[in-house]
MARDRENGU-770368 format. One record per atom (N, C-alpha, C): x, y, z; atom name; residue in three letters. Coordinates in Angstrom, 1 decimal. Layout:
x:y:z:name:resn
X:Y:Z:CA:ALA
...
This chain:
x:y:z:name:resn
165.4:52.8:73.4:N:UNK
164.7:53.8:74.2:CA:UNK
163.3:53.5:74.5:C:UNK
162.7:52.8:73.5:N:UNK
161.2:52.7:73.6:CA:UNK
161.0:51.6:74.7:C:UNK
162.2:50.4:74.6:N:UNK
161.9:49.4:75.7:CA:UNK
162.3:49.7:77.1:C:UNK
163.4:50.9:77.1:N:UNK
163.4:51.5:78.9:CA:UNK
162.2:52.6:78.7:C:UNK
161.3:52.9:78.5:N:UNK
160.4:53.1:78.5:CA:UNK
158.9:52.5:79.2:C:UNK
158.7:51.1:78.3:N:UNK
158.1:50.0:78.7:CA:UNK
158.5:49.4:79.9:C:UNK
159.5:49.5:80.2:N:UNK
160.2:48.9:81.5:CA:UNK
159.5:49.6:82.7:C:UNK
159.7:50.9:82.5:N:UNK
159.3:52.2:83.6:CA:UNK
157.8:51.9:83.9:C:UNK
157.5:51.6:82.8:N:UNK
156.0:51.7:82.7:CA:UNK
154.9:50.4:83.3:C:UNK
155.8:49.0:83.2:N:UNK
155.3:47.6:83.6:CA:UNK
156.1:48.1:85.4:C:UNK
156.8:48.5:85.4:N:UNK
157.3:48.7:87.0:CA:UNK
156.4:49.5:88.0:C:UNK
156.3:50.7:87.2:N:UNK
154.8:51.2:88.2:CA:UNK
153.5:51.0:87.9:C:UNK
153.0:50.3:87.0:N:UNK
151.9:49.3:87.5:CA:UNK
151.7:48.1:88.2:C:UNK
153.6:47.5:88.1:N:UNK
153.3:46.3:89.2:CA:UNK
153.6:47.3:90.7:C:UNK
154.1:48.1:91.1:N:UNK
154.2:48.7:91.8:CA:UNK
152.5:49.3:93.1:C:UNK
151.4:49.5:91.6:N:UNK
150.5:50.5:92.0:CA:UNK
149.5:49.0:92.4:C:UNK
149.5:48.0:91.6:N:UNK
149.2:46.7:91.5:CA:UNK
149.1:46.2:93.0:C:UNK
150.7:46.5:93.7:N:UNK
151.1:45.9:95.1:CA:UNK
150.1:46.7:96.0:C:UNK
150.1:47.9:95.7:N:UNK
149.7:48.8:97.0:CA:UNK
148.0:48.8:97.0:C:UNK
147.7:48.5:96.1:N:UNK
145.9:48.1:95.7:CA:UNK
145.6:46.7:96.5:C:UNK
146.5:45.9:96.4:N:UNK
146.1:44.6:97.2:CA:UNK
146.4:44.7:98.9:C:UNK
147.5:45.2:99.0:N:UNK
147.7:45.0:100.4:CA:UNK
146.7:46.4:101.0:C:UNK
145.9:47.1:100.5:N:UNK
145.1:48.2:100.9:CA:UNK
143.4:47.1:101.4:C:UNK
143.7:46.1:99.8:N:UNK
142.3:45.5:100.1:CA:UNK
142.3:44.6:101.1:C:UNK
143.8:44.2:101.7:N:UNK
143.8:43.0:102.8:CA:UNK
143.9:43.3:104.0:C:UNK
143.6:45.2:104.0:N:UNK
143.7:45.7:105.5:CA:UNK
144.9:46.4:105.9:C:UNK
145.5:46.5:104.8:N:UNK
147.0:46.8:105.2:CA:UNK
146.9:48.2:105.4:C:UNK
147.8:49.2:105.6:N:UNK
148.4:49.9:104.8:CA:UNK
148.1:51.4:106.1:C:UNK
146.7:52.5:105.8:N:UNK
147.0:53.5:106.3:CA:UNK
146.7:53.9:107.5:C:UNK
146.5:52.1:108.4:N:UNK
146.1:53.0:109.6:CA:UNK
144.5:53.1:110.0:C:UNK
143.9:53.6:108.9:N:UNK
142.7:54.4:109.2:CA:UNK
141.5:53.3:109.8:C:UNK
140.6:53.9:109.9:N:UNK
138.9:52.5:110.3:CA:UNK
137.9:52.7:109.4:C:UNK
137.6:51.7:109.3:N:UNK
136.1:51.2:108.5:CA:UNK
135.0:51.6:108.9:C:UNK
134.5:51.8:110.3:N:UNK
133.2:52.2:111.0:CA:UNK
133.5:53.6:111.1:C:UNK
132.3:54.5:110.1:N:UNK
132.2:55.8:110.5:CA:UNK
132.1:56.5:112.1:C:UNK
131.9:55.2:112.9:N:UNK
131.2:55.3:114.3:CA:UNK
132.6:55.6:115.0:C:UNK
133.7:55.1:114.1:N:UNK
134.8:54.5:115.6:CA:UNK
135.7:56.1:115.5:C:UNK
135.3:57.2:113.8:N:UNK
136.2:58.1:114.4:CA:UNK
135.7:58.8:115.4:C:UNK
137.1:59.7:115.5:N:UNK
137.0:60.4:117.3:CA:UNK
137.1:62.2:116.5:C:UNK
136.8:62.8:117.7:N:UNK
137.0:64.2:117.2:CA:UNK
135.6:65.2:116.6:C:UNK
134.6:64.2:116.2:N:UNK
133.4:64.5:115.5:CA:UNK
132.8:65.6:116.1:C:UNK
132.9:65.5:117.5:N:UNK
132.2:67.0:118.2:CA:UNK
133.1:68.0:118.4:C:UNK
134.3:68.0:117.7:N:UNK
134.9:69.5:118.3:CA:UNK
134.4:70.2:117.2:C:UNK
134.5:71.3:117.5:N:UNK
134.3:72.9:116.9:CA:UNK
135.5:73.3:116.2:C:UNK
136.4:73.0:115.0:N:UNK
137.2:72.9:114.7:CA:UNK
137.1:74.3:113.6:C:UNK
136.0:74.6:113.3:N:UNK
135.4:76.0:112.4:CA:UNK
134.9:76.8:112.6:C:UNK
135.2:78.0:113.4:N:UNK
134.5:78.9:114.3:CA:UNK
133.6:79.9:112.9:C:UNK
133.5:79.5:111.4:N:UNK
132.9:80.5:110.8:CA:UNK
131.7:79.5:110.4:C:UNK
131.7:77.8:110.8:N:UNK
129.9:77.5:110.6:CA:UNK
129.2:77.4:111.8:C:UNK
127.8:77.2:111.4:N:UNK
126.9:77.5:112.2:CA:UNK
127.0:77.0:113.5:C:UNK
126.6:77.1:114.6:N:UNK
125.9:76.1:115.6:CA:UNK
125.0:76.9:116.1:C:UNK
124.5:76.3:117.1:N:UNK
122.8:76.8:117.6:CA:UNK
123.3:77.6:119.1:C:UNK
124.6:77.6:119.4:N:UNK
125.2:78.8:120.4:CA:UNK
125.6:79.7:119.9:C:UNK
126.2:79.5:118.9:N:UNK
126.7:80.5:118.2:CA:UNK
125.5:81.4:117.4:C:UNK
124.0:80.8:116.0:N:UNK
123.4:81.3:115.9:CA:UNK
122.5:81.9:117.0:C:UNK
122.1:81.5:118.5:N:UNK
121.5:82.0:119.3:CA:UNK
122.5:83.6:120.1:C:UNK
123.7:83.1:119.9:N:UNK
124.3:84.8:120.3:CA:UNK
123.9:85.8:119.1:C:UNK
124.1:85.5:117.6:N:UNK
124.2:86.5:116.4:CA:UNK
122.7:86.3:116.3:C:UNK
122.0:85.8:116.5:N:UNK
120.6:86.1:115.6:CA:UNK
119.5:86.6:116.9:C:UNK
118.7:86.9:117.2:N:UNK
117.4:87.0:117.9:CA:UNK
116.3:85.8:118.1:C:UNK
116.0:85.1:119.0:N:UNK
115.3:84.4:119.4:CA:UNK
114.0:84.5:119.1:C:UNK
113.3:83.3:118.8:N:UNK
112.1:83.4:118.4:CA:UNK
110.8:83.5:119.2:C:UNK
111.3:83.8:120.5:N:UNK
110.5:84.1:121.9:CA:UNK
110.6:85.7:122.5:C:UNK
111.6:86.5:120.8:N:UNK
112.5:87.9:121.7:CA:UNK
111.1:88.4:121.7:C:UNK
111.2:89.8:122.5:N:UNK
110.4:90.6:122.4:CA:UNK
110.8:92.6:122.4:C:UNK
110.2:92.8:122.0:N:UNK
110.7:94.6:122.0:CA:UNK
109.7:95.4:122.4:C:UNK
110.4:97.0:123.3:N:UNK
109.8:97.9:124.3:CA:UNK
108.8:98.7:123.4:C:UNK
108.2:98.9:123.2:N:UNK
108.0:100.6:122.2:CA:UNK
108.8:101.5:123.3:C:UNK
108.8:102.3:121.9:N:UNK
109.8:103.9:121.7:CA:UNK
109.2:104.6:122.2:C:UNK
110.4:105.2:123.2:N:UNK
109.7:106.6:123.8:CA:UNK
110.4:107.7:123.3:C:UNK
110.7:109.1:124.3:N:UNK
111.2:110.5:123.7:CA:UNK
112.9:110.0:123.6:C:UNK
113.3:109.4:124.4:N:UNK
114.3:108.8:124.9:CA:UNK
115.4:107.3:124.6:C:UNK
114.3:106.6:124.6:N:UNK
114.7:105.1:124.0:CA:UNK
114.3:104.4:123.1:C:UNK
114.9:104.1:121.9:N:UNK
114.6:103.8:121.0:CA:UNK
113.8:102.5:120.9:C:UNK
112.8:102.0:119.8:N:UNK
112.0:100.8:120.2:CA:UNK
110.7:100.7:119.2:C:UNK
110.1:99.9:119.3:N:UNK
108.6:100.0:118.7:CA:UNK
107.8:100.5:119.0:C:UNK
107.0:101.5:117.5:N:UNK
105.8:101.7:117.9:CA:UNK
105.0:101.1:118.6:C:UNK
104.2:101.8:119.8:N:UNK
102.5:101.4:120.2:CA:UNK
100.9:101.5:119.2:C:UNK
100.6:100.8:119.2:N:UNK
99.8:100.7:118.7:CA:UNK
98.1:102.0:118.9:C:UNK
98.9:102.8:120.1:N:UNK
98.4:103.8:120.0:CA:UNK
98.7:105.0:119.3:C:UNK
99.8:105.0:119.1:N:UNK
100.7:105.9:118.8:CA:UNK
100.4:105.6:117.3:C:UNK
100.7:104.6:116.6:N:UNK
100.6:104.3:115.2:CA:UNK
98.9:104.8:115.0:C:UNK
98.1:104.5:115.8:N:UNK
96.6:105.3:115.6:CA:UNK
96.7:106.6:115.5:C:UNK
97.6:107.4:116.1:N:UNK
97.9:108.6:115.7:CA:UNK
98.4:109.0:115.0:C:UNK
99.7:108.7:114.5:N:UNK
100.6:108.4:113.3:CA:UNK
99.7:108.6:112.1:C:UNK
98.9:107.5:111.5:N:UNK
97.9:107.0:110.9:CA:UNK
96.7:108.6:110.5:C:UNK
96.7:109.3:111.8:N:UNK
95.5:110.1:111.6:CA:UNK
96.3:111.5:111.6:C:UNK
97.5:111.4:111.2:N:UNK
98.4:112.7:111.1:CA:UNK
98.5:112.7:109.8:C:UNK
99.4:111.6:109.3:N:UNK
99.5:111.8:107.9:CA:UNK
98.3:112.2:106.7:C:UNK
97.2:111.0:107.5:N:UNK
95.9:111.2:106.5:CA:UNK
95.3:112.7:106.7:C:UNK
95.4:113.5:107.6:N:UNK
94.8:114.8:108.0:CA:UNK
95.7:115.7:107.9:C:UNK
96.9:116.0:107.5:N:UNK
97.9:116.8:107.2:CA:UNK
97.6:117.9:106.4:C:UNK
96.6:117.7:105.3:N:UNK
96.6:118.4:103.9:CA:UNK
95.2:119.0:104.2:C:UNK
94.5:119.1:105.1:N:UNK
93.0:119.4:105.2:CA:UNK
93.0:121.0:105.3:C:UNK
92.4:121.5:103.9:N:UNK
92.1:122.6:103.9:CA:UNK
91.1:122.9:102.8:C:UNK
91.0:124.1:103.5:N:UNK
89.5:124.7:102.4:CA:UNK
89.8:126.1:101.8:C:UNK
89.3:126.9:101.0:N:UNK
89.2:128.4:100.3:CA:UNK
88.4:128.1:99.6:C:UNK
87.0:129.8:99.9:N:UNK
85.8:129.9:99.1:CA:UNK
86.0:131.4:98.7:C:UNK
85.1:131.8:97.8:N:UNK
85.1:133.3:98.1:CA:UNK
83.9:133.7:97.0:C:UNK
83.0:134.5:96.7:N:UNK
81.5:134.6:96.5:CA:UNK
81.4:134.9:94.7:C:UNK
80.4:134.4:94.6:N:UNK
80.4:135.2:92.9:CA:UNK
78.8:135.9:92.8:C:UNK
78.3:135.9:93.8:N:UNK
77.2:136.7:94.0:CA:UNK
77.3:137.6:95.4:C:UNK
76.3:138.0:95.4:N:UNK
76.3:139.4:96.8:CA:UNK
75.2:139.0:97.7:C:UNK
75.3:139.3:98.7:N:UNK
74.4:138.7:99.8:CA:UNK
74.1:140.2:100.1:C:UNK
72.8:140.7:100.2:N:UNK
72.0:141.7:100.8:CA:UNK
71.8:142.0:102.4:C:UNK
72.0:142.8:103.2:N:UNK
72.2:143.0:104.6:CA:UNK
71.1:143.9:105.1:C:UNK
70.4:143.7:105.9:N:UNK
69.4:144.5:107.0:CA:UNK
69.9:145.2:107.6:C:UNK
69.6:146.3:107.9:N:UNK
70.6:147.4:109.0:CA:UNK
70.4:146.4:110.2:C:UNK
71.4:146.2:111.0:N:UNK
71.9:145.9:112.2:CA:UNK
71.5:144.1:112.7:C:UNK
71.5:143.7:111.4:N:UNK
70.7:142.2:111.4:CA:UNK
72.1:141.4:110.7:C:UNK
72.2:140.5:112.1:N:UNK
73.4:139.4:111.4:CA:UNK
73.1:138.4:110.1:C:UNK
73.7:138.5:109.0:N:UNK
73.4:137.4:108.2:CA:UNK
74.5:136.2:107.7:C:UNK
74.0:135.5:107.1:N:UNK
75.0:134.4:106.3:CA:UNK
75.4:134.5:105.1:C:UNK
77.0:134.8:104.6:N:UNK
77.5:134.8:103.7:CA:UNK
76.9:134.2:102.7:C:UNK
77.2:134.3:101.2:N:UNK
76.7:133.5:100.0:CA:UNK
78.2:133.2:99.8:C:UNK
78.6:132.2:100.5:N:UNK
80.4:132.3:99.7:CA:UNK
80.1:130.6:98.9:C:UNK
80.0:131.1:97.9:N:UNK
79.4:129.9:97.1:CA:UNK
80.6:130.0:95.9:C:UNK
81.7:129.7:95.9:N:UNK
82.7:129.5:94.5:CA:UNK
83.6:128.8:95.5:C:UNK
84.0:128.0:95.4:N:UNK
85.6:127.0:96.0:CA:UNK
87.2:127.6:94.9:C:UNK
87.8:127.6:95.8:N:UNK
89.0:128.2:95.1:CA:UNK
89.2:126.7:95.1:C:UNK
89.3:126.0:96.7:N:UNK
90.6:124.6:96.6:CA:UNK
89.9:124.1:98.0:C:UNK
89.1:122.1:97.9:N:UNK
88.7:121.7:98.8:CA:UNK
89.6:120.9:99.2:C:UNK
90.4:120.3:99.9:N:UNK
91.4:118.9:100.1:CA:UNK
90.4:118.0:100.0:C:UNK
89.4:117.8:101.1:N:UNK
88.7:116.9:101.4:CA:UNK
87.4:116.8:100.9:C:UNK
86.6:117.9:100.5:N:UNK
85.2:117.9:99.5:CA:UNK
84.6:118.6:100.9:C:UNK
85.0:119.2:102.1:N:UNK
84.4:119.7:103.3:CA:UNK
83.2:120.8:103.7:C:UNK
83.6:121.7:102.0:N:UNK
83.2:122.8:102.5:CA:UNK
82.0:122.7:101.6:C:UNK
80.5:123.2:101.5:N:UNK
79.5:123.4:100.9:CA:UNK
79.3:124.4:100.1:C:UNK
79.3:124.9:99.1:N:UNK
79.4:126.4:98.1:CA:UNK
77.8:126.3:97.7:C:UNK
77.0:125.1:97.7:N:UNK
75.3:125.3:97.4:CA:UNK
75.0:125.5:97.9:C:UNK
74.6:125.2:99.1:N:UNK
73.5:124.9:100.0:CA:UNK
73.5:125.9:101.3:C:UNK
74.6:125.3:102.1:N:UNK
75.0:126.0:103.9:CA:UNK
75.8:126.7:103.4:C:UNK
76.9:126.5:102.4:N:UNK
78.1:127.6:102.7:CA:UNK
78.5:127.7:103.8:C:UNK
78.9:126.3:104.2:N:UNK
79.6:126.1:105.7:CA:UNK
80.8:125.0:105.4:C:UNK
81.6:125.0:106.3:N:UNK
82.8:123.9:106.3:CA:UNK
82.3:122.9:107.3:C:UNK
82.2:121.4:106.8:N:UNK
82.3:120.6:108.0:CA:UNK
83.0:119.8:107.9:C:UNK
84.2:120.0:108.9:N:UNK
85.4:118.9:108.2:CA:UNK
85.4:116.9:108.7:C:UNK
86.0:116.6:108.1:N:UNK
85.8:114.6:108.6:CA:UNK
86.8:114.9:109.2:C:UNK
87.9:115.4:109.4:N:UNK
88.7:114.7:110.3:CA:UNK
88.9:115.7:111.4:C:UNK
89.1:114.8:112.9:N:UNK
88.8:115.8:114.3:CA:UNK
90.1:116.2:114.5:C:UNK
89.6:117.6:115.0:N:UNK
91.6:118.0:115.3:CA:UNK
90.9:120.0:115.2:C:UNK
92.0:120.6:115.7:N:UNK
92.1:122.2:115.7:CA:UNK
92.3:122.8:114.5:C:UNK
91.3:123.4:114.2:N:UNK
91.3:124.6:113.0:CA:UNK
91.5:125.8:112.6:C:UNK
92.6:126.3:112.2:N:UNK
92.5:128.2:112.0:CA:UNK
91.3:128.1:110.9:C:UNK
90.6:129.0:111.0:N:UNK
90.0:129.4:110.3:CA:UNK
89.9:131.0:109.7:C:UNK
90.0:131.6:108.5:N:UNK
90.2:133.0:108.6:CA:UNK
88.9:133.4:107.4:C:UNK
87.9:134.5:108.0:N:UNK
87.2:135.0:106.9:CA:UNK
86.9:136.2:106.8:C:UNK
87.1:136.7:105.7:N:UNK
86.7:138.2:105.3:CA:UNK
86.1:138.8:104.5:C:UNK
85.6:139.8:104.9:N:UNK
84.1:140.2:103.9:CA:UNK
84.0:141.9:103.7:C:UNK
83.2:142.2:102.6:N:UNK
83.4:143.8:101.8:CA:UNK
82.0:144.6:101.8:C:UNK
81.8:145.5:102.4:N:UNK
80.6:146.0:102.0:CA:UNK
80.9:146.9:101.0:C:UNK
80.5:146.6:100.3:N:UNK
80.5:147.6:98.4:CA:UNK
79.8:148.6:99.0:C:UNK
78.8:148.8:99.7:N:UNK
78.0:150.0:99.7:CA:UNK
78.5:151.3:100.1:C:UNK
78.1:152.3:98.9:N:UNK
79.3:153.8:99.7:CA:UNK
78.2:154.2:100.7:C:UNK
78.6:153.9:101.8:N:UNK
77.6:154.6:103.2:CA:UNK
78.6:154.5:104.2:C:UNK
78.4:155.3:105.1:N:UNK
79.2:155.1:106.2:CA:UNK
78.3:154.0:107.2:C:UNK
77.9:153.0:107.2:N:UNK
77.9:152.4:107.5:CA:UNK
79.1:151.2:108.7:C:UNK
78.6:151.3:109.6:N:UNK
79.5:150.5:110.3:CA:UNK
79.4:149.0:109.5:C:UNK
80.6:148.2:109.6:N:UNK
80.3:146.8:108.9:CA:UNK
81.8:146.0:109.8:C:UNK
81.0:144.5:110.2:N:UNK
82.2:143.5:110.5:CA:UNK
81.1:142.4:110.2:C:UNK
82.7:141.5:110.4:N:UNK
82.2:139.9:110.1:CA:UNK
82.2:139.1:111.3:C:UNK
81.3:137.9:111.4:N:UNK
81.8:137.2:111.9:CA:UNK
82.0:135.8:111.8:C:UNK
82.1:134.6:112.9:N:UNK
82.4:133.6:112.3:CA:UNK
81.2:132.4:113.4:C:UNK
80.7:132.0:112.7:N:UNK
79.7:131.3:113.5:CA:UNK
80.2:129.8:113.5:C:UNK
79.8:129.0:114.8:N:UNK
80.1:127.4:114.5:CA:UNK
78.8:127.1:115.4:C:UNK
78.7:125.9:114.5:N:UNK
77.4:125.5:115.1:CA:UNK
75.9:126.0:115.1:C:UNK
76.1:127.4:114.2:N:UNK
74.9:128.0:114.3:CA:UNK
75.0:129.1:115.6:C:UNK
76.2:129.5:116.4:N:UNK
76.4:130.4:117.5:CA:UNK
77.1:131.1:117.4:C:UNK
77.6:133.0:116.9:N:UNK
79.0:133.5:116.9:CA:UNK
79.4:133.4:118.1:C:UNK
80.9:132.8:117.3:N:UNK
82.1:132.8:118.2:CA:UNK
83.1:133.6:118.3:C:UNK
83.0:134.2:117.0:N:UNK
84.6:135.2:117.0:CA:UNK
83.8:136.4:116.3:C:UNK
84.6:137.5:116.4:N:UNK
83.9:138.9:116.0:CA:UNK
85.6:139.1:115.2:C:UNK
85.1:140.0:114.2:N:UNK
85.9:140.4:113.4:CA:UNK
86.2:142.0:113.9:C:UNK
86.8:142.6:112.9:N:UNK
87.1:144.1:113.1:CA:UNK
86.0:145.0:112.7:C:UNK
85.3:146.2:113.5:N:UNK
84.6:146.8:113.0:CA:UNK
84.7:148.0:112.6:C:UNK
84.4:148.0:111.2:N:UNK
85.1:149.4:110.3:CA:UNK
83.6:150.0:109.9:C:UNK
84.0:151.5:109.9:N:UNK
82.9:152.5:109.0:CA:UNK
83.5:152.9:107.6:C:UNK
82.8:152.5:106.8:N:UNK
82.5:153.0:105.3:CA:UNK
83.0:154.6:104.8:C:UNK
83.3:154.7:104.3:N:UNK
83.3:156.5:103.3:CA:UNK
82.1:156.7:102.3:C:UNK
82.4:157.4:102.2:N:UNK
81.2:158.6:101.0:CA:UNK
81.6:157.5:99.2:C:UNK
83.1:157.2:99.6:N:UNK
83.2:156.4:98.2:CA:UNK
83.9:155.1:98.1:C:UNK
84.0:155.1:99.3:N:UNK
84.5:153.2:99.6:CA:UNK
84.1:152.3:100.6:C:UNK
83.7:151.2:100.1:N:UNK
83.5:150.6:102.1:CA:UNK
84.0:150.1:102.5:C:UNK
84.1:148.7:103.6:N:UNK
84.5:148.7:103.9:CA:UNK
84.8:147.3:104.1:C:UNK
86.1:146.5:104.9:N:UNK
86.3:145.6:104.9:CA:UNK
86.5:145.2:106.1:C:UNK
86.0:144.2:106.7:N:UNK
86.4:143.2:108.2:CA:UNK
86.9:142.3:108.3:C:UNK
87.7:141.4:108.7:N:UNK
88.8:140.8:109.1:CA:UNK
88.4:139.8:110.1:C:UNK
87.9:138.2:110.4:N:UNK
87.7:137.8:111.2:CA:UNK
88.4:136.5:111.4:C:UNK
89.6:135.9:112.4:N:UNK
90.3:135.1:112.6:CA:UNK
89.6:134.3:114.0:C:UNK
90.2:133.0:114.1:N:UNK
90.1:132.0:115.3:CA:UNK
90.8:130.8:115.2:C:UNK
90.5:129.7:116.2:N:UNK
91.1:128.7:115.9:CA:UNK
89.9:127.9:116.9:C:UNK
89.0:127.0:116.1:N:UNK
88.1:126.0:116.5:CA:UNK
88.6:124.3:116.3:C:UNK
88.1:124.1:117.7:N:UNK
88.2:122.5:117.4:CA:UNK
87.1:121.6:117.1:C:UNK
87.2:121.1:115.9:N:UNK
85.6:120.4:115.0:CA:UNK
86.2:118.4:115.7:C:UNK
84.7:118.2:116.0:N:UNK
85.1:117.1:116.0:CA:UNK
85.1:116.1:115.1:C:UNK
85.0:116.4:113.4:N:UNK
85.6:115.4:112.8:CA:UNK
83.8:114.9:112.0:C:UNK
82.6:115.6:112.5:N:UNK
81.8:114.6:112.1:CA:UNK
80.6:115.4:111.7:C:UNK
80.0:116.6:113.2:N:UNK
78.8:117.1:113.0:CA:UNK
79.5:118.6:112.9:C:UNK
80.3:119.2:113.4:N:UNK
80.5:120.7:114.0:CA:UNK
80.7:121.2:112.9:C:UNK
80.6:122.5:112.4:N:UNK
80.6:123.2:111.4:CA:UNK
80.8:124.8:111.7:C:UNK
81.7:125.5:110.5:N:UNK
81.4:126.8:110.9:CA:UNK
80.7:127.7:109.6:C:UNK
80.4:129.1:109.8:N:UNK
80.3:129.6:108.5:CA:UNK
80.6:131.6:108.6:C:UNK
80.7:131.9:107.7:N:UNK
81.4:133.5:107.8:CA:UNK
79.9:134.1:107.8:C:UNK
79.7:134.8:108.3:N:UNK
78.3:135.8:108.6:CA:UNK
78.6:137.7:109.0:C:UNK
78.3:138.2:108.2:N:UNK
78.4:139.8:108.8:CA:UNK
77.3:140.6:108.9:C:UNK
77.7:141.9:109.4:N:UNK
76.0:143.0:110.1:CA:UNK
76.7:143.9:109.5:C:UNK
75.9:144.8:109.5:N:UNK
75.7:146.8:108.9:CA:UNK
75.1:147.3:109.6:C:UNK
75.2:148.5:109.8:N:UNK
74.3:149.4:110.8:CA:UNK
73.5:149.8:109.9:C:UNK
73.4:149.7:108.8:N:UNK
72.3:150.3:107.4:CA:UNK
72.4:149.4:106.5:C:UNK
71.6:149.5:105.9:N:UNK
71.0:148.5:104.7:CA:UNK
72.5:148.6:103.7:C:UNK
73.0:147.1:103.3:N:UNK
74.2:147.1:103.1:CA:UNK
74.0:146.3:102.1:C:UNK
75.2:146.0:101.1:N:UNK
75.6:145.2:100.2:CA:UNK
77.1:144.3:100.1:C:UNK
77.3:142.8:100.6:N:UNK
78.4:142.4:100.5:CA:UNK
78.7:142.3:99.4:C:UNK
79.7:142.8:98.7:N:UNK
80.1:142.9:96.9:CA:UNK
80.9:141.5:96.6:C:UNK
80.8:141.1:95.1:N:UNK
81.7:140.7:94.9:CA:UNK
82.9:141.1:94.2:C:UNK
83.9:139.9:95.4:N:UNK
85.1:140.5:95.3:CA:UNK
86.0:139.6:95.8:C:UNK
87.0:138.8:94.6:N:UNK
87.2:137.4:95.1:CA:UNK
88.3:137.6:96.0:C:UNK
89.1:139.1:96.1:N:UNK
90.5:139.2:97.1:CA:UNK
89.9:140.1:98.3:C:UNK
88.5:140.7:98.7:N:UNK
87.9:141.5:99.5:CA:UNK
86.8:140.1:100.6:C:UNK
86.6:139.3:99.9:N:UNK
85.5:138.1:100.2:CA:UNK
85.9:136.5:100.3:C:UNK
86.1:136.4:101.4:N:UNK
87.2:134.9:101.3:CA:UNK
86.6:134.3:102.6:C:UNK
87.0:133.1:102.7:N:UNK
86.2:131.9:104.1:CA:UNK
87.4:130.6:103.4:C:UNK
88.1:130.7:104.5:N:UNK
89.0:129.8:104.3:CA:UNK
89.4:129.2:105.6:C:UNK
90.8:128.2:105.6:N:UNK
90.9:127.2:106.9:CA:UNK
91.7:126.5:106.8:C:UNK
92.3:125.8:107.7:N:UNK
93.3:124.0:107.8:CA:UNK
93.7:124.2:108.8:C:UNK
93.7:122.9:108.9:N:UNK
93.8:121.6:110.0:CA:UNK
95.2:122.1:110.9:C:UNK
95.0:122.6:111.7:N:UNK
96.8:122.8:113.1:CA:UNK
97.0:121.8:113.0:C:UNK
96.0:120.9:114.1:N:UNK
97.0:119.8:114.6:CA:UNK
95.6:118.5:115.0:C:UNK
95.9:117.7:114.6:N:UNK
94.5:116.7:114.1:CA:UNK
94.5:115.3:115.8:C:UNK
93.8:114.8:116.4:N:UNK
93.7:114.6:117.4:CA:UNK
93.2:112.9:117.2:C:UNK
């Protein structure tokens, strides 16, 4: 058994022997030696690798260019529009509330300026509670502004507020008369456009008689924010 074994085994190595030499004398599969001489090298035989027609249809050119976006068609921002973008986001949150912890004394029929010196909540650090007791806000754009004010004094006294910008009233409030044991309160709304740098406004009210604005932090308020920023 062991020598038909050996037998099998000297046969296909003279065998593998033969086909090793007549391969090294040229023989055998046909094929060529010079990488140059095969044929076929340029077909496209693999439609899932690269080529530079194929990546030029699937990819974008390094010469592309894009429209900006309108209401309509979708595209890139302008770079004006991102300047606005830019001054929306950052001006979104701009608001102010003050309301007094002292009393401001009134002249019969003499406009004065609030003492609204306590900040409930500044976004931006805008509003002044020492000094002017005025709002001047940094960023330019349309402002509600709303302020209201209390005459503590029991007189029948006519009493309103108003709202000054710039040092000029602009808006007039409601004008209410007082009772024998309450007084009274005025109500003054608007909507100013500050330009972001110098403009300013501040709550100011009159009395027909020597008056007292009380404190009263839900009667005495000068507050505001940003509509819509430009």
């Amino acid at each position: 058994m062991t020598s038909k074994i050996l037998f099998d085994l000297q046969s296909k190595v003279r065998s593998l022997l033969g086909r090793v030499s007549t391969l090294e004398a040229g023989g055998g599969g046909g094929g060529v030696t010079d990488h140059g001489a095969l044929t076929g090298l340029g077909d496209d035989d693999h439609t899932q690798y690269h080529t530079d027609a194929r990546g030029d249809a699937r990819y974008s050119l390094t010469t592309h260019s894009h429209s900006n976006a309108s209401t309509t068609v979708a595209g890139f921002m302008s770079a004006t529009d991102k300047t606005k973008l830019d001054a929306l986001s950052a001006s979104a949150v701009v608001y102010f509330k003050a309301t007094n912890s002292s009393t401001t004394s009134l002249t019969a029929n003499t406009a004065k300026k609030l003492t609204i010196n306590s900040e409930v909540y500044d976004s931006d650090g805008c509003y002044d509670p020492t000094t002017n007791y005025r709002f001047t806000p940094t960023t330019a754009g349309y402002y509600f502004i709303n302020g209201r004010a209390f005459n503590s004094t029991n007189s029948l006294a006519y009493f309103i507020a108003y709202l000054y910008f710039n040092g000029s009233k602009v808006s007039a409030g409601t004008l209410n008369p007082g009772t024998t044991t309450v007084g009274s309160i005025s109500t003054v709304q608007t909507i100013l456009y500050f330009n972001g740098s110098t403009d300013y406004v501040e709550l100011w009210a009159q009395a027909s008689a020597n008056s007292t604005v009380g404190i009263d932090t839900s009667a005495v308020v000068f507050e505001g924010f940003l509509v819509r920023g430009v």
